[in-house]
N, C-alpha and C positions, 0 to 999 in steps of 0.2 A: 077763191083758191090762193092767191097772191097772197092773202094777207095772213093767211093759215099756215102758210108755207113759212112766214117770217114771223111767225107767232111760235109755230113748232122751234125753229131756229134758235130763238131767243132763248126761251125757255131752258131748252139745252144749255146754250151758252150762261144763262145763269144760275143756273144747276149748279155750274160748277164752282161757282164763288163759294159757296154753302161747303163741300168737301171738307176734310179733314186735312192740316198742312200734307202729313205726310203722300195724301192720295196727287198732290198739286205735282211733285216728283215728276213730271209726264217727260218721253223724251219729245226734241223736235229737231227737224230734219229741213233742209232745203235743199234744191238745185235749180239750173238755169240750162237752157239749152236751145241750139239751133240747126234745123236739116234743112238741105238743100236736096228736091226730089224732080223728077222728070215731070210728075202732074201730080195732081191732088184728084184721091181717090178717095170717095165718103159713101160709103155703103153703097158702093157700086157704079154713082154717076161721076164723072167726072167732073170737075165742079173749075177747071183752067185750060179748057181745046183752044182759050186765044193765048196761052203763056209754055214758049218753050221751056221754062222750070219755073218751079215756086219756092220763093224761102219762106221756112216754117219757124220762126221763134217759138218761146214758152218758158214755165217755170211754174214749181208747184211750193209749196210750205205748208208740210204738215207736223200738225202737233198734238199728239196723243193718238187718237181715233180719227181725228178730220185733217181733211185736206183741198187746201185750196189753189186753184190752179187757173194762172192765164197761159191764153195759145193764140196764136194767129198766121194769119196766112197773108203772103205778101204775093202779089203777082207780077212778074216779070216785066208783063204788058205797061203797066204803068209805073211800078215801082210804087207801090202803096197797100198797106194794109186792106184786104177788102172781107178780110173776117177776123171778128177776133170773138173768144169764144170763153166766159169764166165759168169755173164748176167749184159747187162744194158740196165734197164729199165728207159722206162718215162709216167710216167700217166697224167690223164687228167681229172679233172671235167669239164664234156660237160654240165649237169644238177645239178641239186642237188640228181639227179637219178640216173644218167648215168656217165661213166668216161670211155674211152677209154685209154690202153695202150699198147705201141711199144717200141718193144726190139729187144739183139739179141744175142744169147747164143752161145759159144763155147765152144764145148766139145773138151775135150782131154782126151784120152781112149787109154787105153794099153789091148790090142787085144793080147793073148797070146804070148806076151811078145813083139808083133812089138805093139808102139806106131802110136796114127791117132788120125790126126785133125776133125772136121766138124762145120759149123756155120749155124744156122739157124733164118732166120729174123722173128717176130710174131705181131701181128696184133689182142689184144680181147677188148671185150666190155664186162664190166660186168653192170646189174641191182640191184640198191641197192631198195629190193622190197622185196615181202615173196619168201622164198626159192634161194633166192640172182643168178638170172640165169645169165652164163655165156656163150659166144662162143668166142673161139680163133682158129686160124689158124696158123699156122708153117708152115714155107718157108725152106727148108733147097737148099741152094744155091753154095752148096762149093760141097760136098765129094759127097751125093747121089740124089740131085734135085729131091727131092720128095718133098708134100704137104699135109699135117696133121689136123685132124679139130678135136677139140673136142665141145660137148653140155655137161654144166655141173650145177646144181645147190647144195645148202646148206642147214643146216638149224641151230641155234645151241643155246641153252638156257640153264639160271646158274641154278643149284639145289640147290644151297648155297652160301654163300658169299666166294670168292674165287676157285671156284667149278666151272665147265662148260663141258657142252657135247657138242660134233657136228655130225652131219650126212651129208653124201654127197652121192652124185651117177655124173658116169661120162661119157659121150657117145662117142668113139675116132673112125674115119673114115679115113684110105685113100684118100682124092682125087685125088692123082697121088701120087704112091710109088715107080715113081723112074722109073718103066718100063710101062708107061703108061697106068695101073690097076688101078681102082677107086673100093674100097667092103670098106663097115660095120667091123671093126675091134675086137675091145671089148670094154666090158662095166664094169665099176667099181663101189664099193662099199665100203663105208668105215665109220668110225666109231670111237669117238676120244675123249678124257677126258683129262681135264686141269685143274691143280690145282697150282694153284698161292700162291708159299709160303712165298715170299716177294713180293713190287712193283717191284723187280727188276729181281727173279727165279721164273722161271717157271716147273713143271714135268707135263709129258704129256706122253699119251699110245695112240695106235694107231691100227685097224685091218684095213688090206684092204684084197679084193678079186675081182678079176679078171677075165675077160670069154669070151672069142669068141665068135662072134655074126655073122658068116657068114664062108660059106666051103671054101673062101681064107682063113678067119683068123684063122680056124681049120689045114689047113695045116703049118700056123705060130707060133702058139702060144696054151698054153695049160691053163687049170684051175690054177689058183695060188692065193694063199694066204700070205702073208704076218703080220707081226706084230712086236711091239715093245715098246719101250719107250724113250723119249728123255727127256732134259735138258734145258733150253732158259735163258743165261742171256741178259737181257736189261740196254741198258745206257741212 
């Protein structure tokens, strides 16, 4: 599977030497970023009850269709990175509606103090329409061979010039987690204000909240709340 996955990769990426000059034109974009939140909340578990807040670095660089993206999490408790997390992605306008994008993320996570891999392959479609609906699916194909779905929509409009709210809600499910159990996981909520203080910095506050939606995902995971604020510069 690994070596498929970086077969298809390649392939891609030398596709493109072949192109036409003019098709090489691609634009490309960066930015860098850091929040600081009350806990870290990942589909539900909590993943920082020993850290009264967590700092979250990142930064993505895409160009053209793909996108590449480091993230990590620091914890409080120790002052140290105990996850960091790279994805490449590639999107797609299928419509002027529709865009499909594949990726595939690998975590690397320090598990009380033993270090562990996992990669997981994904597969979403988003609609660019009211309420912006999305469905993605997660492959994880390495560490626990489970399968992840979420239903998720948006919504989000300026108050003022440089000002912005957003609202979401997000529906995540099992389809196989690994021991082949399929339940209703949790359901999120969130809530998000951006304030653009140049073309280039971004401040931004964040709530989310989190909730079992089924007596597997009661025996997994509990009520949680999170919040914070972060940082964005763009280039």
């Amino acid at each position: 599977m690994k070596k498929l996955i970086f077969l298809l990769v390649a392939a891609a990426l030398t596709a493109g030497t072949f192109l036409p000059t003019q098709a090489l034109a691609i634009e490309a974009s960066a930015d860098a970023y850091v929040g600081v939140y009350s806990a870290y909340i990942w589909r539900g578990f909590n993943l920082s009850e020993d850290d009264a807040f967590v700092v979250q670095p990142g930064a993505d660089v895409s160009i053209g269709g793909f996108t590449a993206s480091w993230w990590g999490n620091m914890s409080e408790n120790t002052g140290e990175l105990n996850e960091v997390d790279l994805t490449l992605d590639y999107t797609l306008g299928v419509t002027d509606m529709i865009s499909v994008s594949i990726g595939n993320i690998m975590y690397d996570v320090d598990i009380d103090g033993e270090p562990d891999t996992t990669n997981e392959l994904y597969l979403g479609v988003a609609v660019d329409t009211l309420l912006s609906p999305t469905a993605t699916v997660y492959f994880d194909y390495d560490e626990f061979d489970s399968v992840y779905a979420t239903l998720g929509g948006s919504y989000g409009f300026d108050l003022q010039k440089g000002l912005s709210l957003g609202l979401g809600a997000t529906l995540g499910a099992f389809i196989d987690d690994g021991d082949d159990n399929s339940f209703l996981h949790n359901f999120e909520v969130s809530a998000s204000a951006d304030y653009a203080l140049t073309e280039q910095v971004t401040l931004g506050t964040m709530v989310l909240a989190s909730f079992p939606i089924s007596d597997d995902a009661d025996d997994l995971i509990d009520n949680e709340v999170t919040a914070g604020a972060s940082m964005t510069f763009a280039f």
